[in-house]
Kinemage of the C-alpha trace (Angstrom):
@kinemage 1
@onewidth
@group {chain A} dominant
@subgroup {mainchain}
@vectorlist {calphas} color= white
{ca unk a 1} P 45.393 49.100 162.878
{ca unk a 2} L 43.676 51.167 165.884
{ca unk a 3} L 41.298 53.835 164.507
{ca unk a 4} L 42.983 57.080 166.224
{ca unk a 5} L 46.361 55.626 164.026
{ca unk a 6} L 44.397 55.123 160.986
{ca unk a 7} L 43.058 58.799 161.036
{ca unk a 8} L 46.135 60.010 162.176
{ca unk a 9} L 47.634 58.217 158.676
{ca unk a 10} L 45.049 59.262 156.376
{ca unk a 11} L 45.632 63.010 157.913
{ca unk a 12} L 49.273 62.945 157.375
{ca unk a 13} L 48.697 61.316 154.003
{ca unk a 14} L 45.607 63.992 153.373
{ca unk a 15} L 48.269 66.936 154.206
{ca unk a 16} L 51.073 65.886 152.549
{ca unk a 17} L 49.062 65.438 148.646
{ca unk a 18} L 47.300 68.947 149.701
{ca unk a 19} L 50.566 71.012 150.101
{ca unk a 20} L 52.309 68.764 147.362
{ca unk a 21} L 55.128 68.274 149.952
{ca unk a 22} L 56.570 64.597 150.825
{ca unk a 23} L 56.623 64.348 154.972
{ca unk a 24} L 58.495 60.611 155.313
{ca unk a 25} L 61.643 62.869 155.397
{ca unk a 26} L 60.533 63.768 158.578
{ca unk a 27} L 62.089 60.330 159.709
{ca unk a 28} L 65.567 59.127 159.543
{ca unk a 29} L 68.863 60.160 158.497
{ca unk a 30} L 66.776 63.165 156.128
{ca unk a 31} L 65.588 64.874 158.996
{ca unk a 32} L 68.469 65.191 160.853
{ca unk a 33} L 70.673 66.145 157.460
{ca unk a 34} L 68.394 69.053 157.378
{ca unk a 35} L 67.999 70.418 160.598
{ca unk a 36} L 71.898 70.076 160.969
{ca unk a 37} L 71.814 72.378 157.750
{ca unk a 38} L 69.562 74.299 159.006
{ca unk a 39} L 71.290 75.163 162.423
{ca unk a 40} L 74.378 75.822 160.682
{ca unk a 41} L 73.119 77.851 158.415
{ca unk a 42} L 71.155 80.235 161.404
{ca unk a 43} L 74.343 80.360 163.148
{ca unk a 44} L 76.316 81.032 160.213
{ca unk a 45} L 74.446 84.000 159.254
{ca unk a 46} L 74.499 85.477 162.275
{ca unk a 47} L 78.480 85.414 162.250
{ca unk a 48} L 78.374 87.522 158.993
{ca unk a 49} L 76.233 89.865 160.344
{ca unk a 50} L 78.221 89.975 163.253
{ca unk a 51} L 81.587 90.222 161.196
{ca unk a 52} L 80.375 92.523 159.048
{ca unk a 53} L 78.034 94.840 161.129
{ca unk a 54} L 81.319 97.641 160.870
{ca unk a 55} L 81.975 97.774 157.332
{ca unk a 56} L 80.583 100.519 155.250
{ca unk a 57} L 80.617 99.383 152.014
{ca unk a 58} L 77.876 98.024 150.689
{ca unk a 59} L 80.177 95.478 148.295
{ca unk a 60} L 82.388 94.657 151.228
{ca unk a 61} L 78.943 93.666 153.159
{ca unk a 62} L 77.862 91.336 150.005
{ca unk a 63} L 81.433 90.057 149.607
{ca unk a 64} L 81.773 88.882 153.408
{ca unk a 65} L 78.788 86.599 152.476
{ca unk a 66} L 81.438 84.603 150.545
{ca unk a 67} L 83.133 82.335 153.230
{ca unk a 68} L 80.226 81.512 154.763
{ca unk a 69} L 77.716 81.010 150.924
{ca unk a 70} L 80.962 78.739 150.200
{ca unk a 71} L 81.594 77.121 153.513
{ca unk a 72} L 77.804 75.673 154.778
{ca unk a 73} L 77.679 73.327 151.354
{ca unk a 74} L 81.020 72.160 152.293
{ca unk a 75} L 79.399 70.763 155.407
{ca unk a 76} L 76.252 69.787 153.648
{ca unk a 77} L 79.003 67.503 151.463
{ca unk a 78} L 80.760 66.170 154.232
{ca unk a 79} L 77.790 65.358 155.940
{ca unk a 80} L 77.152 63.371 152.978
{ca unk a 81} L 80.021 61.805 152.782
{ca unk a 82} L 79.552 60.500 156.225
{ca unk a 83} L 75.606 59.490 156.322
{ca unk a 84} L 76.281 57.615 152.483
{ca unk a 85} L 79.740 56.429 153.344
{ca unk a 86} L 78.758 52.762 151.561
{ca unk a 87} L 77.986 55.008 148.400
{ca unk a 88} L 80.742 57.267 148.456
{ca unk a 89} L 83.163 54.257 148.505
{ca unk a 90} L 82.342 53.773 145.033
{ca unk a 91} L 83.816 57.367 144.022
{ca unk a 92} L 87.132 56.747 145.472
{ca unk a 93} L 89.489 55.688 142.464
{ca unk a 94} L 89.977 52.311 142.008
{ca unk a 95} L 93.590 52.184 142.205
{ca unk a 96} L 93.785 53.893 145.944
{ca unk a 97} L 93.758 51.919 148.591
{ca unk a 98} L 91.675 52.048 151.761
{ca unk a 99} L 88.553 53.280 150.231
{ca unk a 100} L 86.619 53.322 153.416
{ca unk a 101} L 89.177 55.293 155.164
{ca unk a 102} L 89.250 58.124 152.316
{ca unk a 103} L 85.931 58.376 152.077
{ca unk a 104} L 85.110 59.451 155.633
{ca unk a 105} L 88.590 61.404 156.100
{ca unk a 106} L 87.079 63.645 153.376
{ca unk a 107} L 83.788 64.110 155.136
{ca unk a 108} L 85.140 65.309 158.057
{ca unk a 109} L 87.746 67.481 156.616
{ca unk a 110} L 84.999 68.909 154.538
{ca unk a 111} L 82.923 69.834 157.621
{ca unk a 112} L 85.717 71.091 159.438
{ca unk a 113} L 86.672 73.350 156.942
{ca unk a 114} L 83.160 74.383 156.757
{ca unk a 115} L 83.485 75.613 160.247
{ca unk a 116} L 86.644 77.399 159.821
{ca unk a 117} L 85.754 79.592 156.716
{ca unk a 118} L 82.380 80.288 158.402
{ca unk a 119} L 84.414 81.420 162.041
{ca unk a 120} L 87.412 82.816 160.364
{ca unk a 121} L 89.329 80.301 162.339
{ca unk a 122} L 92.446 79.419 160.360
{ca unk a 123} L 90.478 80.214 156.986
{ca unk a 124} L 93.339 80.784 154.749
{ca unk a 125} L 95.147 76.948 155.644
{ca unk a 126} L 91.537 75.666 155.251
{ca unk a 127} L 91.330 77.416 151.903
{ca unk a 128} L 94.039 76.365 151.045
{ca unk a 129} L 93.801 72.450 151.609
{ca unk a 130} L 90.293 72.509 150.135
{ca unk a 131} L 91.538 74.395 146.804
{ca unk a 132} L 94.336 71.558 146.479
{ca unk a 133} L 91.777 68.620 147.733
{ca unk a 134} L 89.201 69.694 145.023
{ca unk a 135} L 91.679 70.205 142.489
{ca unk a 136} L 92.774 66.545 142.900
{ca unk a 137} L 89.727 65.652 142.743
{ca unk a 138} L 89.798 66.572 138.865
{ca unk a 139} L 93.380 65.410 138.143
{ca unk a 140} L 92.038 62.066 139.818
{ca unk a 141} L 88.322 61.503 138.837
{ca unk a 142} L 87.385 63.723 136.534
{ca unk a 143} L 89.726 63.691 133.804
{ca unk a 144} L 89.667 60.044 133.977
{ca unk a 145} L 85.576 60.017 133.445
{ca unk a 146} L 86.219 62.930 131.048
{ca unk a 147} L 88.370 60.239 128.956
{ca unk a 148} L 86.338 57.462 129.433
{ca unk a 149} L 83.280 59.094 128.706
{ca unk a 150} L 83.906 62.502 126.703
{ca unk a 151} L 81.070 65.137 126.041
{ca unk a 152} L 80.558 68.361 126.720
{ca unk a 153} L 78.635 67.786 130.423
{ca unk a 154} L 81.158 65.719 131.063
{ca unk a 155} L 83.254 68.517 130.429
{ca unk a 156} L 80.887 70.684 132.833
{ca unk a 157} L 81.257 68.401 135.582
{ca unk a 158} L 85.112 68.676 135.613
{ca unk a 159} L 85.063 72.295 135.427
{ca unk a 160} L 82.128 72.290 138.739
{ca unk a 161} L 84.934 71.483 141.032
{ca unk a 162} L 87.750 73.461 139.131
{ca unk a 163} L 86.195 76.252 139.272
{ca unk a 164} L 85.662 75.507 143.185
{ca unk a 165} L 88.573 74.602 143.534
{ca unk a 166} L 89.719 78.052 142.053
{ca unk a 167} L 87.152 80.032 144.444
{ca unk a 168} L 89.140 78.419 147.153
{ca unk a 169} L 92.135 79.106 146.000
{ca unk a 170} L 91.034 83.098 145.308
{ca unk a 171} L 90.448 82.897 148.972
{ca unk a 172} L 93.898 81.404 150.514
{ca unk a 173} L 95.679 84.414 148.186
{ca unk a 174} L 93.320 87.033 149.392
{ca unk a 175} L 93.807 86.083 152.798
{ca unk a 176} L 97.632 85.375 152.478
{ca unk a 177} L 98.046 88.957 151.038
{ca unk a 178} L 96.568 90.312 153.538
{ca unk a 179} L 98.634 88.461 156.197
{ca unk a 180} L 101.732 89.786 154.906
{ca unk a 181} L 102.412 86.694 152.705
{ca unk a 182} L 102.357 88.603 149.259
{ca unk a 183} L 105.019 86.401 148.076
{ca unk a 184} L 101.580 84.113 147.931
{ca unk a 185} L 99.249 86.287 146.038
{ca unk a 186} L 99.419 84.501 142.610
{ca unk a 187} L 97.945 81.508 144.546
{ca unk a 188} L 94.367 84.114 144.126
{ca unk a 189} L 95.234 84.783 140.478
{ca unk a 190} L 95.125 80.827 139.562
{ca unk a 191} L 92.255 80.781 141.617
{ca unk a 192} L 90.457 83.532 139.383
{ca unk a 193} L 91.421 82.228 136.357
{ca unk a 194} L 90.541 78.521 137.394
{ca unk a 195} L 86.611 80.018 138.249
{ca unk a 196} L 86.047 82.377 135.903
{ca unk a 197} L 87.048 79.612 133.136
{ca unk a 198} L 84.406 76.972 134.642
{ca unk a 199} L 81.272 79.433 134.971
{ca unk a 200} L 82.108 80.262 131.147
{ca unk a 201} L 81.993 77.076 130.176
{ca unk a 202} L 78.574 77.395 132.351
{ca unk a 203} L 77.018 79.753 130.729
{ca unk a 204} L 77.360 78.490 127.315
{ca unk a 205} L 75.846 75.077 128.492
{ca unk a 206} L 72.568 76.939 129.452
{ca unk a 207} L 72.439 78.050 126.262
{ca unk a 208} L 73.226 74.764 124.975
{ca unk a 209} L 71.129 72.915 126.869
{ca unk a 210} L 68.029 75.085 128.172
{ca unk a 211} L 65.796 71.981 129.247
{ca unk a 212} L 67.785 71.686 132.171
{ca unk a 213} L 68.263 73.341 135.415
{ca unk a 214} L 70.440 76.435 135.387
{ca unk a 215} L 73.315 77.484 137.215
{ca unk a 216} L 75.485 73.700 136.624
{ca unk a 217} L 73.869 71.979 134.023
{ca unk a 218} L 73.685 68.121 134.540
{ca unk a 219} L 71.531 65.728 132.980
{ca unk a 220} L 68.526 64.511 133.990
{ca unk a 221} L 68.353 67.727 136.304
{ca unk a 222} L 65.682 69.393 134.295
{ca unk a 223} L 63.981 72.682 134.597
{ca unk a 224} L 60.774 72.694 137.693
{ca unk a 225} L 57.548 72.569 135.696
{ca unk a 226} L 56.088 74.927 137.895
{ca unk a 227} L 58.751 77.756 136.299
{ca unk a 228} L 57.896 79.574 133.520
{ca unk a 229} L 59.460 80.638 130.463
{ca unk a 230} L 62.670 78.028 130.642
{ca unk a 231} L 64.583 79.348 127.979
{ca unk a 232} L 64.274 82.790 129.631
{ca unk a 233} L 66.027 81.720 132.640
{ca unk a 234} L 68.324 79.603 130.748
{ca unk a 235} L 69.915 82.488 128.330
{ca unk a 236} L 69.319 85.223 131.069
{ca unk a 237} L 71.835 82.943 132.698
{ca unk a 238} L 73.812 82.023 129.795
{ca unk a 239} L 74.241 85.416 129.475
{ca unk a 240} L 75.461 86.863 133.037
{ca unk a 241} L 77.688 83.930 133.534
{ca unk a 242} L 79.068 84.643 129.762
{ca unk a 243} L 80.168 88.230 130.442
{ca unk a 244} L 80.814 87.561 134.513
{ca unk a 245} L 83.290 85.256 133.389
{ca unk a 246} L 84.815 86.563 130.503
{ca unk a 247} L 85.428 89.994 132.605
{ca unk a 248} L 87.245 87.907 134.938
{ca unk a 249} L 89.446 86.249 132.622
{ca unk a 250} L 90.780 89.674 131.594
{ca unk a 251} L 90.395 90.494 135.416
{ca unk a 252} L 88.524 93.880 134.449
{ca unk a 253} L 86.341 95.149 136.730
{ca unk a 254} L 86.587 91.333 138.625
{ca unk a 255} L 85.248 92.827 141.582
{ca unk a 256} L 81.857 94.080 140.384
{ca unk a 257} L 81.768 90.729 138.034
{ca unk a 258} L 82.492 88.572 141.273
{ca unk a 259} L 79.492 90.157 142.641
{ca unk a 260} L 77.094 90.434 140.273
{ca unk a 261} L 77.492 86.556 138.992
{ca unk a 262} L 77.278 85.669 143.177
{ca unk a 263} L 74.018 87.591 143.243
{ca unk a 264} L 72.828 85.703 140.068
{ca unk a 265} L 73.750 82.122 141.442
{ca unk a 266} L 72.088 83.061 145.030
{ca unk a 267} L 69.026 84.161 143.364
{ca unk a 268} L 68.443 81.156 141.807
{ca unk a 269} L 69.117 78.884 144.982
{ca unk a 270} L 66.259 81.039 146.693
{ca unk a 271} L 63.933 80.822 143.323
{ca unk a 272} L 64.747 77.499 141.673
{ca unk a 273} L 66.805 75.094 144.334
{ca unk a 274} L 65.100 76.443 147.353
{ca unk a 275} L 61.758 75.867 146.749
{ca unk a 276} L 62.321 72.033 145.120
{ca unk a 277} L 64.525 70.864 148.723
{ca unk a 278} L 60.841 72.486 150.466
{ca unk a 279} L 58.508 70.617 148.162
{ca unk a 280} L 60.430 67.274 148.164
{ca unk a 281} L 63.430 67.103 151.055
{ca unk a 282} L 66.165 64.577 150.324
{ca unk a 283} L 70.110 64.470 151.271
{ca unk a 284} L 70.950 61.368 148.389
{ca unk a 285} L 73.928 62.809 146.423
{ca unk a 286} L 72.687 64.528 143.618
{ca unk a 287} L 69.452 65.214 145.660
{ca unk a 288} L 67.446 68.667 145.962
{ca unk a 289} L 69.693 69.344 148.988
{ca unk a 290} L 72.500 68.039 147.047
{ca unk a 291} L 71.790 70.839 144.264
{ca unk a 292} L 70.628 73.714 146.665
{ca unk a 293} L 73.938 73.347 148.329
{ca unk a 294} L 75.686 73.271 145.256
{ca unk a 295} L 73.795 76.346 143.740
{ca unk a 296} L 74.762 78.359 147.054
{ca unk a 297} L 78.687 77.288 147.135
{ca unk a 298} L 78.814 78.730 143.218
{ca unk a 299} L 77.170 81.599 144.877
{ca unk a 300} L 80.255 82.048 147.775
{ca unk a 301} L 82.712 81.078 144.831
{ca unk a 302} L 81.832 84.087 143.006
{ca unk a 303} L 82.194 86.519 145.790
{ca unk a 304} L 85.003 84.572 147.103
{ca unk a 305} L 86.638 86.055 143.899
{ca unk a 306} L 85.076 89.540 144.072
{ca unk a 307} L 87.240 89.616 146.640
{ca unk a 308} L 90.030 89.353 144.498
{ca unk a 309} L 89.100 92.269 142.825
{ca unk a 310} L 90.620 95.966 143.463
{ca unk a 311} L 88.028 98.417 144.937
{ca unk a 312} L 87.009 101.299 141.589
């Protein structure tokens, strides 16, 4: 090895044990994942701000978050889908055929509808096929690994894209009501119920299991070592998504619940999920991008059904 590429190694090595953060994603498919990400999420911002720069109520401003908090890890997915298409593969039921095919049709519908709930473009049809797309997704893979392997994560895992599914759903009503298709409306009162059902089921879980991280519990995902007080975080989140959820059920007050459980999952994608995708980048499924992503879209999910809610 020449000596200016041998310093130039130990530097990079040097810097990357100092900070604690792991630089070979700066090469490959885990750059690009992330600056992709990235640039969507800049531009997607800005659209919000843009969108929202006339309405006067501070709610409505939080609440127009939604599409967008919902839409980029829809794009983060698909993207997935895509750059692990060999791995995905093995997700597709066995009985379908043309698992290939699937596979990547569902990473580029996920990324397109990414782009239409963040521009407003058609958002209630792409609401509306990603609502019924997740929600096959349970009746198809999930309750069969439910049977196959019951337990109460299990459980969890089903409920992670029901309640999606539901916040999707929330969405195509809202937006159908407001088109003048109020025939349509119940389509955001499944959608409620199908959410506020799956972060109830959350919040018991971090009580149930406060060794790991909050928001979705899943195993081996355990608490950062470098937070303190676990089992604070885990019952302070127990608790919001407890009474969040149970308000929404009995769809009192859904619209300050919507919010207030939004702000609690985005919180913890800046604190917890954030911070971890900084320290180590990676884009494998059920990676730190994987879970940052998935921390933010329960964040638009809950303000996707805020907007359900009638203004007090």
């Amino acid at each position: 090895m020449e000596p200016g590429l041998a310093i130039d190694s130990i530097s990079v090595t040097y810097t990357s044990i100092a900070v604690g953060i792991d630089v070979s994603w700066l090469r490959g498919s885990s750059f690009w994942l992330n600056c992709f990400a990235a640039v969507l999420f800049g531009a997607g911002v800005f659209l919000v701000f843009r969108k929202g720069a006339a309405r006067t109520d501070s709610l409505d401003r939080l609440i127009a978050f939604g599409p967008f908090f919902f839409g980029w890890p829809l794009a983060v997915f698909g993207a997935q889908h895509i750059v692990f298409l060999r791995d995905v593969v093995n997700g597709v039921p066995g009985w379908m055929p043309w698992h290939l095919f699937w596979a990547l049709v569902v990473g580029i519908a996920l990324i397109a509808a990414a782009l239409s709930l963040t521009t407003g473009i058609m958002a209630d049809r792409a609401a509306l096929m990603v609502g019924v797309m997740l929600f096959c997704f349970v009746l198809m893979i999930y309750v069969p690994n439910l049977v196959e392997n019951p337990g109460d994560l299990a459980v969890t895992q089903l409920l992670r894209d029901l309640s999606m599914s539901g916040a999707a759903l929330a969405l195509a009503g809202t937006l159908a009501e407001k088109g003048g298709w109020r025939r349509f409306g119940w389509i955001a009162v499944v959608g409620r119920f199908f959410f506020a059902v799956g972060i109830v089921d959350f919040g018991v879980e971090n009580f149930v299991h406060p060794q790991y991280a909050p928001v979705v519990p899943e195993p081996d995902l355990f608490m950062p070592v470098w937070i303190p007080a676990h089992i604070v975080w885990a019952w302070l989140t127990g608790t919001i998504l407890l009474v969040c959820g149970v308000a929404m059920i009995l769809n009192r007050r859904t619209r300050l619940a919507g919010a207030v459980a939004g702000i609690a999952f985005f919180a913890l994608t800046i604190f917890f999920y954030l911070p971890m995708e900084i320290v180590h980048p990676s884009i494998e499924i059920s990676g730190e991008l994987d879970q940052l992503a998935q921390a933010l879209a329960m964040s638009g999910a809950a303000l996707l059904v805020s907007g359900t809610g009638k203004a007090d």
